[in-house]
OpenMM code with the backbone's topology and positions (N, CA, C; nanometers):
from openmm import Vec3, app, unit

residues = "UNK UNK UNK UNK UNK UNK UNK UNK UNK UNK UNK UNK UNK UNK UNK UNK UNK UNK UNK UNK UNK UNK UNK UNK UNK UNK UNK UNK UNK UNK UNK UNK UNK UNK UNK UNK UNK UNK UNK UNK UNK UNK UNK UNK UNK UNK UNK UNK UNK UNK UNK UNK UNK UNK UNK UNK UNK UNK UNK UNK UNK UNK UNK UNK UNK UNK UNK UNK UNK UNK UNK UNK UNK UNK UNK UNK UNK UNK UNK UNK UNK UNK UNK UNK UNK UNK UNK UNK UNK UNK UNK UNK UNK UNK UNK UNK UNK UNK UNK UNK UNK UNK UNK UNK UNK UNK UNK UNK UNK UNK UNK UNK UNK UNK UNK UNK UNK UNK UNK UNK UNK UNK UNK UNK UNK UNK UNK UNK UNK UNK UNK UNK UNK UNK UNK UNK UNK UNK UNK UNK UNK UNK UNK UNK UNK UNK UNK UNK UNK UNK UNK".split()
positions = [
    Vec3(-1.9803, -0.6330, 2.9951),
    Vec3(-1.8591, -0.5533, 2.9832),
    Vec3(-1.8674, -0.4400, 3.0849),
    Vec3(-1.7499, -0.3768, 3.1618),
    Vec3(-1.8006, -0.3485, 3.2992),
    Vec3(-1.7314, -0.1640, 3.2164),
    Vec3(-1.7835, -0.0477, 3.2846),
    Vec3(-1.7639, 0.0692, 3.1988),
    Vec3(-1.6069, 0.0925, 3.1865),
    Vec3(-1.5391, 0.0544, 3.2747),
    Vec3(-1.3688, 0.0700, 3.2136),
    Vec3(-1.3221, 0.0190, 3.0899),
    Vec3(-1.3789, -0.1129, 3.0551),
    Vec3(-1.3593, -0.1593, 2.9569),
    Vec3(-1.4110, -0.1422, 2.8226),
    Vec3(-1.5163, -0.1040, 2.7985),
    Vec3(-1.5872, 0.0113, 2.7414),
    Vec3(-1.5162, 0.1333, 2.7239),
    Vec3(-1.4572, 0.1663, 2.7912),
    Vec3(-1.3820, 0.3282, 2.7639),
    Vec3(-1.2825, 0.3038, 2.6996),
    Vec3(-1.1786, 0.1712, 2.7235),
    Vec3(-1.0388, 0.1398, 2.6832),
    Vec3(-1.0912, 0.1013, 2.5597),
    Vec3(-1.1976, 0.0340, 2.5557),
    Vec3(-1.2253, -0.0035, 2.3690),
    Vec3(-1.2394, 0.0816, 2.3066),
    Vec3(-1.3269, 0.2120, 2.3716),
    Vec3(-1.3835, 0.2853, 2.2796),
    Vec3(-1.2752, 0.3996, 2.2535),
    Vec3(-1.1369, 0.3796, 2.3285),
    Vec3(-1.0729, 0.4620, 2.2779),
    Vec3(-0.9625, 0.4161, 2.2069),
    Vec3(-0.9092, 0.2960, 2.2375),
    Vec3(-0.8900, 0.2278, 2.1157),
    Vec3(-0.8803, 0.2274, 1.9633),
    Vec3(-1.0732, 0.2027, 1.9328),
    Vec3(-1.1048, 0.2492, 1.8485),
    Vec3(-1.0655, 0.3749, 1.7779),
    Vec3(-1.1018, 0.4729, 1.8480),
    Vec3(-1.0504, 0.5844, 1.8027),
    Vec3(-0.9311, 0.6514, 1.7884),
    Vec3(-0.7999, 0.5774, 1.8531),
    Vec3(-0.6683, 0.5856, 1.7977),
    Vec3(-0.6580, 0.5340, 1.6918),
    Vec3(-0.6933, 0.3962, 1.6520),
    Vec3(-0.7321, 0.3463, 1.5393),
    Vec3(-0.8044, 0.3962, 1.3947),
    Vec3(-0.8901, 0.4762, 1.4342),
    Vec3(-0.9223, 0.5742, 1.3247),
    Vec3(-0.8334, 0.6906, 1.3155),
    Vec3(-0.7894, 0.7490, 1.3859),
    Vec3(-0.6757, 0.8776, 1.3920),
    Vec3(-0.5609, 0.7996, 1.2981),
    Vec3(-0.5425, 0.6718, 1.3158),
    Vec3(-0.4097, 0.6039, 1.2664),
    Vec3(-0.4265, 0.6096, 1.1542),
    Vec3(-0.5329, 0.5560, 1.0805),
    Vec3(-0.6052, 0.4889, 0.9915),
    Vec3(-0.5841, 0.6116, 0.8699),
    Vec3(-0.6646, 0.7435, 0.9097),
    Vec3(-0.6974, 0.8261, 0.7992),
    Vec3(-0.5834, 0.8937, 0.7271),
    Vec3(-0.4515, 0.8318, 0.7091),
    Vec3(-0.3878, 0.9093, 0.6207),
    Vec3(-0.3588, 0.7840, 0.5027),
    Vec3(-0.4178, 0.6798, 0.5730),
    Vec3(-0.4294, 0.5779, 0.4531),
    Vec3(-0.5195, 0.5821, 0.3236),
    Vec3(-0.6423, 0.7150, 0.3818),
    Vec3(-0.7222, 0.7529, 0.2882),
    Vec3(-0.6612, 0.8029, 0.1060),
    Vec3(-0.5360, 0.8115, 0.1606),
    Vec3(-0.4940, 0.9081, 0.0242),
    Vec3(-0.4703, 0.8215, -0.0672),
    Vec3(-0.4530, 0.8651, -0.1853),
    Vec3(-0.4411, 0.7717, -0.3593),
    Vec3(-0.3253, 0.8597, -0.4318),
    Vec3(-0.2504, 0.7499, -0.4738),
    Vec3(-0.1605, 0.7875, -0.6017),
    Vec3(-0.2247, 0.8729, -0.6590),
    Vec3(-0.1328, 0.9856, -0.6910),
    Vec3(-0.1820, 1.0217, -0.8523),
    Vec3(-0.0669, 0.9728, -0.9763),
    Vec3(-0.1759, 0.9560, -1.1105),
    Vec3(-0.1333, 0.9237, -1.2068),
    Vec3(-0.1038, 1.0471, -1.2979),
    Vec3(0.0162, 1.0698, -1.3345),
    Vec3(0.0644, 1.1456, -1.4437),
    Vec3(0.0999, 1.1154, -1.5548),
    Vec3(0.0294, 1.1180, -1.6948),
    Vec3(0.0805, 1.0883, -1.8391),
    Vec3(0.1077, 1.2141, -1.9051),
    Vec3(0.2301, 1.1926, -1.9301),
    Vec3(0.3067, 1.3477, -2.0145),
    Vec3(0.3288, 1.2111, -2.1833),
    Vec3(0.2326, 1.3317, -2.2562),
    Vec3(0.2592, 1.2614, -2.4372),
    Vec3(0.3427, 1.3611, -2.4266),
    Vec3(0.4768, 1.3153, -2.5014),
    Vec3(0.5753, 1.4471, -2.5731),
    Vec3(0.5484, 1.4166, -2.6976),
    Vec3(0.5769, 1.5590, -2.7831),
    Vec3(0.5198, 1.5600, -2.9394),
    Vec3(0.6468, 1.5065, -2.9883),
    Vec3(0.6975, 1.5975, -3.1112),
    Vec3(0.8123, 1.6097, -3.1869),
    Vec3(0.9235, 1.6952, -3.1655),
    Vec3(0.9401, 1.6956, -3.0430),
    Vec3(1.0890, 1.7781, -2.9598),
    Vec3(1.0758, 1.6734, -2.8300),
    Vec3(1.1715, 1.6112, -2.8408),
    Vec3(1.1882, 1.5642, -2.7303),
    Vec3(1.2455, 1.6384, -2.6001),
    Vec3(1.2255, 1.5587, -2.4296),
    Vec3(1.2826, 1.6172, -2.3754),
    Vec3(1.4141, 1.5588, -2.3134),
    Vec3(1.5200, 1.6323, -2.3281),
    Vec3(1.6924, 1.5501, -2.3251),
    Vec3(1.6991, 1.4823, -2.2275),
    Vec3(1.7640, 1.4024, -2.2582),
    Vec3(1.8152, 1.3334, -2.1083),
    Vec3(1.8548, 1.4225, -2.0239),
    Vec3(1.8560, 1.4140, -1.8775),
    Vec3(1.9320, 1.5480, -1.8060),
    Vec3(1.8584, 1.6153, -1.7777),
    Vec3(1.7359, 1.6809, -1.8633),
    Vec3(1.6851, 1.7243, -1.8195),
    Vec3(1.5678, 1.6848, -1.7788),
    Vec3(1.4455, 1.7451, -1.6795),
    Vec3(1.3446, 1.7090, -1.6357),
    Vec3(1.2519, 1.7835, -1.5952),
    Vec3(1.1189, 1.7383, -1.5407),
    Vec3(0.9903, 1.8129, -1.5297),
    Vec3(0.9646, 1.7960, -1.3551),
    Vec3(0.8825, 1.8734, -1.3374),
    Vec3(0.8499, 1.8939, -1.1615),
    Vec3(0.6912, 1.9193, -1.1701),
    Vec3(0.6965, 1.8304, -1.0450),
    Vec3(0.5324, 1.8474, -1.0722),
    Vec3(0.4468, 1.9276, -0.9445),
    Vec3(0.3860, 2.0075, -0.9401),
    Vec3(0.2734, 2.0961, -0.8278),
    Vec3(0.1551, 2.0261, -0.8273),
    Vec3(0.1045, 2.0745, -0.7658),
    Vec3(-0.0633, 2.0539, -0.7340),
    Vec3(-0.0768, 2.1280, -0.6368),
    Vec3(-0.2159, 2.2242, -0.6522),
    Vec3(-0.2491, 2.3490, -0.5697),
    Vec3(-0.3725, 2.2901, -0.5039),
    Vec3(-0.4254, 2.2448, -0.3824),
    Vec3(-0.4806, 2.1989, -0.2923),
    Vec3(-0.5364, 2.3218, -0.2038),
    Vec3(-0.6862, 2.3302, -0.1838),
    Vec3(-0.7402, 2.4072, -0.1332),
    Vec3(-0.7041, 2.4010, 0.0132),
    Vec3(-0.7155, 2.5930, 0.0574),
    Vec3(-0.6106, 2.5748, 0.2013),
    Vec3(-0.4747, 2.5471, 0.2255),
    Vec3(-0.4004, 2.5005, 0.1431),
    Vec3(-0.2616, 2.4481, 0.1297),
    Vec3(-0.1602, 2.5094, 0.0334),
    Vec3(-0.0467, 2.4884, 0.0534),
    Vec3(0.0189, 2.5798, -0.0151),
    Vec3(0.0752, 2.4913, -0.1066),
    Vec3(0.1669, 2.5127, -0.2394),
    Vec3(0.1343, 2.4333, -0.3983),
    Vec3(0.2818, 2.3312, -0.2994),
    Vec3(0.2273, 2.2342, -0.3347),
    Vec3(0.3035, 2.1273, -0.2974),
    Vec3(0.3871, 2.0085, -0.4402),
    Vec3(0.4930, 2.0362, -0.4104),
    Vec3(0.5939, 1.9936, -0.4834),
    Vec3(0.6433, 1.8215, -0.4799),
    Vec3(0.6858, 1.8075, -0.6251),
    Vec3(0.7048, 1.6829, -0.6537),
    Vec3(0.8391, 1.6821, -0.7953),
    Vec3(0.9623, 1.7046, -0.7074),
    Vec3(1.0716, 1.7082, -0.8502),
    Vec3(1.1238, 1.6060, -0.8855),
    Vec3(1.1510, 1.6264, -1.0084),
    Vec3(1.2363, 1.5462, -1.1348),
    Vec3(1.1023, 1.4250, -1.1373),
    Vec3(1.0213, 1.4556, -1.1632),
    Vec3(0.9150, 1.3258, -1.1936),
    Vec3(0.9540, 1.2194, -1.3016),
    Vec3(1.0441, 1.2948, -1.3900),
    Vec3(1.0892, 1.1788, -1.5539),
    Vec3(1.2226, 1.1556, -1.4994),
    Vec3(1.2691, 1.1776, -1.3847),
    Vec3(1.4221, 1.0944, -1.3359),
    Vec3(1.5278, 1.1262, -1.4321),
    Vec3(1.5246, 1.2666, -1.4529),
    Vec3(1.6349, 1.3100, -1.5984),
    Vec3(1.6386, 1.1788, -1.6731),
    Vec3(1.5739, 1.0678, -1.7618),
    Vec3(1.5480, 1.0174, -1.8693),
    Vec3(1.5119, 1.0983, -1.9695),
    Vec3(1.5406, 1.1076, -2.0554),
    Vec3(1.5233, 1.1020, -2.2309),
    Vec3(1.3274, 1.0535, -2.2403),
    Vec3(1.3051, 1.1974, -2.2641),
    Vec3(1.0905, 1.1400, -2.3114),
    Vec3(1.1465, 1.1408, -2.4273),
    Vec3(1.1491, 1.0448, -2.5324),
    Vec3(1.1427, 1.0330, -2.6993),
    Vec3(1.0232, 1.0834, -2.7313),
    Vec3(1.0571, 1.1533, -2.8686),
    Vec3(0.9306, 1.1823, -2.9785),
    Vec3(0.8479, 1.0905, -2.9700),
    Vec3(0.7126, 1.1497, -2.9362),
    Vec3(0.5670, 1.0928, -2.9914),
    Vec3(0.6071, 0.9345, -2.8708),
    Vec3(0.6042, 1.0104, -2.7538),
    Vec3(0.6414, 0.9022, -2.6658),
    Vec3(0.5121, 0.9263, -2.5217),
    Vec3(0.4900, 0.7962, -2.4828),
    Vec3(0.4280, 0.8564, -2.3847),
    Vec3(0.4413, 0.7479, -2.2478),
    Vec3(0.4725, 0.8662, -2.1354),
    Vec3(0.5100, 0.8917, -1.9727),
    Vec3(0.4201, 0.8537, -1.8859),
    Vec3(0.4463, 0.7609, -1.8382),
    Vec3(0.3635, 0.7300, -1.6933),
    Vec3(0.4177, 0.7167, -1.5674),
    Vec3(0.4053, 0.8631, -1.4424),
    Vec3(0.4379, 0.8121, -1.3795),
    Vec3(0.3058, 0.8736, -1.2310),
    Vec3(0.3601, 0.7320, -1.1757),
    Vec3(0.2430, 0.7650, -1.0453),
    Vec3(0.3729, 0.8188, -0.8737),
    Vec3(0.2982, 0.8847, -0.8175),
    Vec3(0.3438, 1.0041, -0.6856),
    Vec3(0.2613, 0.9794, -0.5723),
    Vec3(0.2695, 1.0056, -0.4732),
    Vec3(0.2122, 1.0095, -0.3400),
    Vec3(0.2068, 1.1195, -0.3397),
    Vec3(0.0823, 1.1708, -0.2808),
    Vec3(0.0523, 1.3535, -0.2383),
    Vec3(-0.0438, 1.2663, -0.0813),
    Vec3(-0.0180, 1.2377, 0.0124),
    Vec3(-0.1144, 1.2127, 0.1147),
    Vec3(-0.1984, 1.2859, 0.1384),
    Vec3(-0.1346, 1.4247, 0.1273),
    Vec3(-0.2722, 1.5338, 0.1570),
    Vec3(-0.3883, 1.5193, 0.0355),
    Vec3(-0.3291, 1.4756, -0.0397),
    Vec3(-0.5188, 1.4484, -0.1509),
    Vec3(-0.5665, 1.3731, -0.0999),
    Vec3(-0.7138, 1.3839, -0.0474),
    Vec3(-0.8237, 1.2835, -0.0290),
    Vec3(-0.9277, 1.2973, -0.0905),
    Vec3(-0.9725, 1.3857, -0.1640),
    Vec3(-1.0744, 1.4317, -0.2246),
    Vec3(-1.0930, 1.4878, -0.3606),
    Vec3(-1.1126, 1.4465, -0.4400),
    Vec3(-1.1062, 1.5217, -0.5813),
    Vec3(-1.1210, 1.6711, -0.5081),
    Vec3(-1.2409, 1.7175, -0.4940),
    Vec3(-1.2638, 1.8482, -0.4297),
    Vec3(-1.1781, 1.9368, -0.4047),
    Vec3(-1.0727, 1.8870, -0.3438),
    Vec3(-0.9519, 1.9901, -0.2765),
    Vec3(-0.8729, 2.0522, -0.3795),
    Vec3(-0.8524, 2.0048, -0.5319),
    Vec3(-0.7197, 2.0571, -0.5978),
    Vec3(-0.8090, 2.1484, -0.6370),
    Vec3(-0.7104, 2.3004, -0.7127),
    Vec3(-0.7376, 2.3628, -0.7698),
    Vec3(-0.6977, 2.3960, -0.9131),
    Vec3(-0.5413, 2.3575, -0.8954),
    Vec3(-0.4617, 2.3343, -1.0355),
    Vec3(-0.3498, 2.2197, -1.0266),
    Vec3(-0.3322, 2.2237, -1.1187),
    Vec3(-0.1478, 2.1450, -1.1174),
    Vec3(-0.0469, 2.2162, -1.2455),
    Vec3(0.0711, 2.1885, -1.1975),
    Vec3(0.1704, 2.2686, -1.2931),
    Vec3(0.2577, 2.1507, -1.2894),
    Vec3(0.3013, 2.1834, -1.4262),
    Vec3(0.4371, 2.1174, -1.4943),
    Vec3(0.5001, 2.2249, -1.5465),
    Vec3(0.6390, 2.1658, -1.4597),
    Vec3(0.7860, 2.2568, -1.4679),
    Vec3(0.8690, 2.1930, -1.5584),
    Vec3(0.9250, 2.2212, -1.6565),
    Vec3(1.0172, 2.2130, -1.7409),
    Vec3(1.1629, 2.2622, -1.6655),
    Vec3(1.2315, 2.1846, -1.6285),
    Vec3(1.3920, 2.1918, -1.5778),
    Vec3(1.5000, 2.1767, -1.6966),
    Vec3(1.6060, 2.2822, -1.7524),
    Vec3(1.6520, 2.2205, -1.8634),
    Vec3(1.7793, 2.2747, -1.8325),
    Vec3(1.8643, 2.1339, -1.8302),
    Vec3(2.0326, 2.1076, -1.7775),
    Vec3(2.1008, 2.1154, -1.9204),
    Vec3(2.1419, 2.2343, -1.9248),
    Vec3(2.2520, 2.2694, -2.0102),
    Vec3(2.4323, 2.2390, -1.9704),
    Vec3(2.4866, 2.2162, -2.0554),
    Vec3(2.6852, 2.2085, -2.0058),
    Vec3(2.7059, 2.2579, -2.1950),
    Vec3(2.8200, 2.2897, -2.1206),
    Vec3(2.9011, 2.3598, -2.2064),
    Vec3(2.8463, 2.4391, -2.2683),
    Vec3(2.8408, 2.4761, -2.4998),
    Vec3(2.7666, 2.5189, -2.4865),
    Vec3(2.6499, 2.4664, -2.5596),
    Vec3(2.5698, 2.4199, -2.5452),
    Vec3(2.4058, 2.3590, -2.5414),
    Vec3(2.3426, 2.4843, -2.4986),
    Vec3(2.2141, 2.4837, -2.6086),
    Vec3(2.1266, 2.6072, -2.5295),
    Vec3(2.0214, 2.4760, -2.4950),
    Vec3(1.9187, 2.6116, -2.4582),
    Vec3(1.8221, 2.5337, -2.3489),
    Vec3(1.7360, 2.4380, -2.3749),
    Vec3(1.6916, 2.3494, -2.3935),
    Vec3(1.6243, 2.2101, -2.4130),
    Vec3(1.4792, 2.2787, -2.4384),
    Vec3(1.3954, 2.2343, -2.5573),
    Vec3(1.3293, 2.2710, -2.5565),
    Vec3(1.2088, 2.1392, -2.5745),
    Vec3(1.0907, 2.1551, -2.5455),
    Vec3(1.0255, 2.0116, -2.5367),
    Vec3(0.8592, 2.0362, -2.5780),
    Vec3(0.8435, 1.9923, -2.6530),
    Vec3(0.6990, 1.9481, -2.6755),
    Vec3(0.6168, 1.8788, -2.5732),
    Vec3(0.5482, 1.9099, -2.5136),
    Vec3(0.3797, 1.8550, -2.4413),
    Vec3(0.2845, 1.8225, -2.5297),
    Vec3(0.2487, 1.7663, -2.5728),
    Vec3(0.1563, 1.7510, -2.6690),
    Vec3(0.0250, 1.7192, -2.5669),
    Vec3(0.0170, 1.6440, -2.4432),
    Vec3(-0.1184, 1.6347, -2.3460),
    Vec3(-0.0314, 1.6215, -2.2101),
    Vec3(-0.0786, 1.6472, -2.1450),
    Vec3(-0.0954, 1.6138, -2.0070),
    Vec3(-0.2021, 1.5549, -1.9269),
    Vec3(-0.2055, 1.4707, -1.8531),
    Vec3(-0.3275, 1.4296, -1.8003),
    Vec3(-0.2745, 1.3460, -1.6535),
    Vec3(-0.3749, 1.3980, -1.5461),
    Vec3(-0.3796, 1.3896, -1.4474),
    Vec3(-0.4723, 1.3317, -1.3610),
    Vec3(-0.4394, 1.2093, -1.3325),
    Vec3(-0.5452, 1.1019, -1.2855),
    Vec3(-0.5353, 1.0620, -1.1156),
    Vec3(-0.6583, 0.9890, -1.0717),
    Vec3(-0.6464, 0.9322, -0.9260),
    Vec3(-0.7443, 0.8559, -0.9445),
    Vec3(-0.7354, 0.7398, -0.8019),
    Vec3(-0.8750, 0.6868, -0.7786),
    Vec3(-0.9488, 0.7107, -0.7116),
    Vec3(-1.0512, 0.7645, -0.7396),
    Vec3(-1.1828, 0.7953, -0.6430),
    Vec3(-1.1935, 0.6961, -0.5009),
    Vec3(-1.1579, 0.7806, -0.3912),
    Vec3(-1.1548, 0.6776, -0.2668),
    Vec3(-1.2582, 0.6035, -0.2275),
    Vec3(-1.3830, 0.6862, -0.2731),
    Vec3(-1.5220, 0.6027, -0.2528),
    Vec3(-1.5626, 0.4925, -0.3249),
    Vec3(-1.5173, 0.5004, -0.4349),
    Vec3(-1.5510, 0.3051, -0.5082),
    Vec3(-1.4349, 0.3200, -0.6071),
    Vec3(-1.3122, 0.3135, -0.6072),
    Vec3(-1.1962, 0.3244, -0.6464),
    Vec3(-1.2090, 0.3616, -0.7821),
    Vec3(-1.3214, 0.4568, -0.8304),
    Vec3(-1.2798, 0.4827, -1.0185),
    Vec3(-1.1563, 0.5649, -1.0522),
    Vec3(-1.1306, 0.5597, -1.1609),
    Vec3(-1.0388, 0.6348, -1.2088),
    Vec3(-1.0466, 0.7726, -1.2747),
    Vec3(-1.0362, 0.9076, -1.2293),
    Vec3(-1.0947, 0.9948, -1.2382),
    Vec3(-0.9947, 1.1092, -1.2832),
    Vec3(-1.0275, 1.1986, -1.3826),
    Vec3(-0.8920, 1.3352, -1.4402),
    Vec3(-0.9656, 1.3733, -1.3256),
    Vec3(-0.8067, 1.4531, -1.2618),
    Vec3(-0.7972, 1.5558, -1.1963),
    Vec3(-0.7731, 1.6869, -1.2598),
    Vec3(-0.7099, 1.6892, -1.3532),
    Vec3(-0.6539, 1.7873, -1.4762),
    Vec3(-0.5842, 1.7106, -1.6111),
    Vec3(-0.6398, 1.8088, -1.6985),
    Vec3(-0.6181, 1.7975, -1.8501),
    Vec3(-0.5837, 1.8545, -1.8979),
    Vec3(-0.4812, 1.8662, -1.9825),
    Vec3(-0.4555, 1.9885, -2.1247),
    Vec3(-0.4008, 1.8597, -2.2482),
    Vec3(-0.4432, 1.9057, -2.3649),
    Vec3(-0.5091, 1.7880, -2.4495),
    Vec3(-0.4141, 1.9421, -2.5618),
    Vec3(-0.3720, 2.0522, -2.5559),
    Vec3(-0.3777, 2.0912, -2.6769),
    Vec3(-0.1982, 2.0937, -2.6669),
    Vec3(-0.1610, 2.0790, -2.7506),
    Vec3(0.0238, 2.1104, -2.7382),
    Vec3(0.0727, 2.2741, -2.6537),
    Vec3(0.1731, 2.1598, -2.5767),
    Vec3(0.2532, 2.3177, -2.4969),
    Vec3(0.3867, 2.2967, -2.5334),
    Vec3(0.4753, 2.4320, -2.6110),
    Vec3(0.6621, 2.4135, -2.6307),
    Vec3(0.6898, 2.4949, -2.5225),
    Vec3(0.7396, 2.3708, -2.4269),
    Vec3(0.8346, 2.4677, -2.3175),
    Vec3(1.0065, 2.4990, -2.3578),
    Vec3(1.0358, 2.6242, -2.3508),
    Vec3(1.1345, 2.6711, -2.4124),
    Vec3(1.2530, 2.7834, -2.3281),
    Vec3(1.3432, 2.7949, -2.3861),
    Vec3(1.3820, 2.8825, -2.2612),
    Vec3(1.3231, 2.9653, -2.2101),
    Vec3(1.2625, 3.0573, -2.2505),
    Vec3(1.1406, 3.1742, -2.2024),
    Vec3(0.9924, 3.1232, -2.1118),
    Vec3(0.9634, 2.9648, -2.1783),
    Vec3(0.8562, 2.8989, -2.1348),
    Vec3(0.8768, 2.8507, -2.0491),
    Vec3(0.8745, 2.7868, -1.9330),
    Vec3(0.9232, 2.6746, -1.8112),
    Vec3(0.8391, 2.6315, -1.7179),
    Vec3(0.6943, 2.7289, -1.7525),
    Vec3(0.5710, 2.6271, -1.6072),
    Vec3(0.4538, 2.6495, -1.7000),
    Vec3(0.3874, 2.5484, -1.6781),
    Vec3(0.2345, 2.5482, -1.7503),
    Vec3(0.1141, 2.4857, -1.5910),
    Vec3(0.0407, 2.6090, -1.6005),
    Vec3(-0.0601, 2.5466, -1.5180),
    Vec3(-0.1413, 2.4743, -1.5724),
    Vec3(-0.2014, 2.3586, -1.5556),
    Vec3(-0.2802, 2.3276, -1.5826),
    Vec3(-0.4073, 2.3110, -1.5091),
    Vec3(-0.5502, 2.3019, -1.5594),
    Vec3(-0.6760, 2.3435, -1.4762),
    Vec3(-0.7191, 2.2264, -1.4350),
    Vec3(-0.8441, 2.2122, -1.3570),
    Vec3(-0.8734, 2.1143, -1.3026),
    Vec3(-0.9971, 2.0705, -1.3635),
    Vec3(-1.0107, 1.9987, -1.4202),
    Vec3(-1.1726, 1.9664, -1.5273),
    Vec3(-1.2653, 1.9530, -1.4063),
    Vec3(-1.3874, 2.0051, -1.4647),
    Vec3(-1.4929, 2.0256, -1.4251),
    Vec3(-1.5994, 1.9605, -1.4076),
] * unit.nanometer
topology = app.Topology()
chain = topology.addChain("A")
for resn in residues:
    res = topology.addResidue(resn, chain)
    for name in ("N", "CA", "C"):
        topology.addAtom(name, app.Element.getBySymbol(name[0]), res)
């Protein structure tokens, strides 16, 4: 192989990896249990994640204004490309959005858990990113819950 050709491969290659690394990133998995207040149709939840170095990066209407029924439970999975690493988050928040007309007061909704999953890019496990396991009533006064990042 004569050294030009060698250079064109070897850079090649390395466009190829530049291309490559945003394929590194993984769904995350979100399960919202709602207790015994449902959350209305119409209205909906937004989801953050606070990423080290980065500023809290947004993800709205995650429940697609659907109706969460009592003692119901939510799965939905998101693209964040910038996650590659468990390492990087610091928190995540769930926003409570609540679409009132006429007069309706404000939707109020039971959390009963949250839980926040991905797959480990290095041998694909399935890993919490964040948990809250104890009931949250988001209410008119209530509307963001951080949640932490297990340890």
């Amino acid at each position: 192989m004569t050294i030009k050709k060698l250079i064109v491969a070897l850079l090649t290659l390395g466009s190829v990896a530049v291309l490559a690394s945003p394929a590194l990133s993984v769904p995350v998995e979100i399960l919202l249990q709602t207790g015994g207040d449902d959350l209305r149709a119409g209205s909906y939840a937004n989801f953050y994640i606070k990423l080290r170095g980065r500023p809290l990066i947004a993800r709205n209407n995650i429940t697609r204004r659907q109706n969460l029924a009592n003692n119901s439970l939510t799965r939905r999975t998101i693209d964040i490309p910038e996650l590659t690493s468990l390492n990087q988050v610091e928190y995540c928040e769930i926003e409570h959005v609540s679409q009132e007309s006429g007069g309706q007061t404000a939707d109020n909704w039971n959390l009963d858990s949250a839980v926040i999953r991905m797959r480990r890019p290095s041998d694909s496990a399935l890993v919490t990113i964040c948990e809250r396991t104890r009931r949250h009533r988001f209410d008119g006064n209530n509307r963001r819950l951080t949640i932490n990042r297990v340890r």
